[in-house]
N, C-alpha and C positions, 0 to 999 in steps of 0.2 A: 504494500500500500504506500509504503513512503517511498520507495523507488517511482513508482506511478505518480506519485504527486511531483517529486523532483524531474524527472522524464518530460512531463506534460509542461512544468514550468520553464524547461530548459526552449522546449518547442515553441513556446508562446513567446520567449524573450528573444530566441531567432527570429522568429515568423518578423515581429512587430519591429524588429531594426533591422531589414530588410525591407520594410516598406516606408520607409522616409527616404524621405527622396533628396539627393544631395546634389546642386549644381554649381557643376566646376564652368568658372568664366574667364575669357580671354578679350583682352583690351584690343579695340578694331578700331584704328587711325582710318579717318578719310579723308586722303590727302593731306593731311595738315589743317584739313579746317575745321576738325572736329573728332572729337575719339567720345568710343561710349564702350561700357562693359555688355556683352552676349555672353549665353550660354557655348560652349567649346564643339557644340556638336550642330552651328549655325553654319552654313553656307550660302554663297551667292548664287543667287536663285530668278532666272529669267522667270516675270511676272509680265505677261504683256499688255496686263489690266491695266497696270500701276507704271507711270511715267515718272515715278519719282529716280533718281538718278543710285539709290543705296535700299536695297533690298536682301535682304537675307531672312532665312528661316530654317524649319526643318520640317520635312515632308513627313518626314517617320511619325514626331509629337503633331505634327498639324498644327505649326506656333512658327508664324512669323511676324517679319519688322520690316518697315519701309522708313526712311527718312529722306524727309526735302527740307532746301532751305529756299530763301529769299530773299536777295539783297536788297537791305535797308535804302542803302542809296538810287537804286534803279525805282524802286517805288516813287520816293523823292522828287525822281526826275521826272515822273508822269504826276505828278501833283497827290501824291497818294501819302500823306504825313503819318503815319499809325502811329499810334502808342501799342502793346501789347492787345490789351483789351479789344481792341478795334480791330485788330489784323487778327483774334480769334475769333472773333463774331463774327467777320465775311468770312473764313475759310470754313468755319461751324456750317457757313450755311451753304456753301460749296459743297459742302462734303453730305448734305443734307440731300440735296439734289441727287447725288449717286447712289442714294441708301434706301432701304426700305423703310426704315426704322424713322421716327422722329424722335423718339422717347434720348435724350440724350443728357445725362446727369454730370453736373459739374460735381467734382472730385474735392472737396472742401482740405486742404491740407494748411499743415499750422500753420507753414510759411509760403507764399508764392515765388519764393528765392529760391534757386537749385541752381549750384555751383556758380553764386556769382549773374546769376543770369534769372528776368522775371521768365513764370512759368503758369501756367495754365492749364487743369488738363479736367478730361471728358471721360465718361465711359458706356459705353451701348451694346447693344444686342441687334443683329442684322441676319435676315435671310437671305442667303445666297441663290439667285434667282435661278442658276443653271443646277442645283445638285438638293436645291430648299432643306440647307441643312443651316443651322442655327449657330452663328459665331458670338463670338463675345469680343468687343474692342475697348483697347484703353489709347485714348489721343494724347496728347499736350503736346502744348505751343510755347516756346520759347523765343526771347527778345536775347541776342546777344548783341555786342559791339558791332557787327558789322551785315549780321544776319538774323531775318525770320526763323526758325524751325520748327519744325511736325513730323512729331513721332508715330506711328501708327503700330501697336502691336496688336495682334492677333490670335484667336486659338475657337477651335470648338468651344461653345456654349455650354459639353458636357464637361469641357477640361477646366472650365474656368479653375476650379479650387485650386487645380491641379500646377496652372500656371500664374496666377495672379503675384503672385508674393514675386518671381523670377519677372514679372511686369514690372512692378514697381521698383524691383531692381536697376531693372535696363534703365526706365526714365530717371531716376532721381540718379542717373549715373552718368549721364551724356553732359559733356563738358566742349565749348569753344574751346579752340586754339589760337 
């Protein structure tokens, strides 16, 4: 009987740290104008939906990231002065037009400061119209020195729990250069 109880409890304390999930991250420079931390099992990954210029993900989890920027100054120059807030409220509603979804919840965090830089971020739930399988997205929008940015990460709907925490990672991790 006590073999059976130490046996069963050796099982359980296997079983249950084997299922935490540990992700290892590698620091990804683009170009010089920006580095953010990913998971190490993220690759560059032709999306021909997405014209943003930095896309990576992983097919296997079904959890990718795109990021664009947008020069402060080229806006400027077409008469377009944004402060943050402004340049998340048109691209919110940009991105609103390619979405099923409206429902889209601002992300209340302590500080809107992440590395230096204001931040802004969103998160929603959207049906993909070719496969009507149900994602989960988390946005934010950064003001840095000399650029706009927009994060976009991704995952099934069913993996949210699964990848959220490794979300908030990535964004509160992306750093100007």
């Amino acid at each position: 009987m006590k073999f059976g109880i130490i046996f069963i409890s050796v099982i359980v304390l296997l079983f249950s740290s084997g299922c935490k999930r540990t992700v290892k991250y590698k620091t990804v420079d683009h170009y010089n104008e920006f580095e953010v931390l990913l998971p190490d099992n993220f690759k560059q990954l032709l999306m021909p939906q997405s014209n943003a210029p930095f896309k990576l993900g992983s097919r296997k989890d079904d959890f990718y990231i795109t990021i664009s920027s947008e020069r402060i100054d080229k806006l400027n120059e077409v008469g377009l002065d944004y402060d943050l807030e402004m340049y998340a409220n048109v691209s919110l509603q940009i991105t609103k037009t390619k979405m099923n979804s409206t429902d889209f919840v601002e992300i209340i965090e302590d500080s809107k400061i992440s590395n230096g830089m204001g931040k802004i971020s969103y998160s929603f739930t959207d049906i993909d119209d070719l496969t009507s399988e149900q994602f989960f997205y988390s946005l934010s929008f950064f003001k840095g020195d000399s650029n706009f940015y927009a994060i976009l990460t991704w995952c099934l709907e069913s993996d949210k729990e699964k990848h959220i925490g490794t979300m908030k990672h990535i964004h509160s991790s992306f750093k100007e250069k």
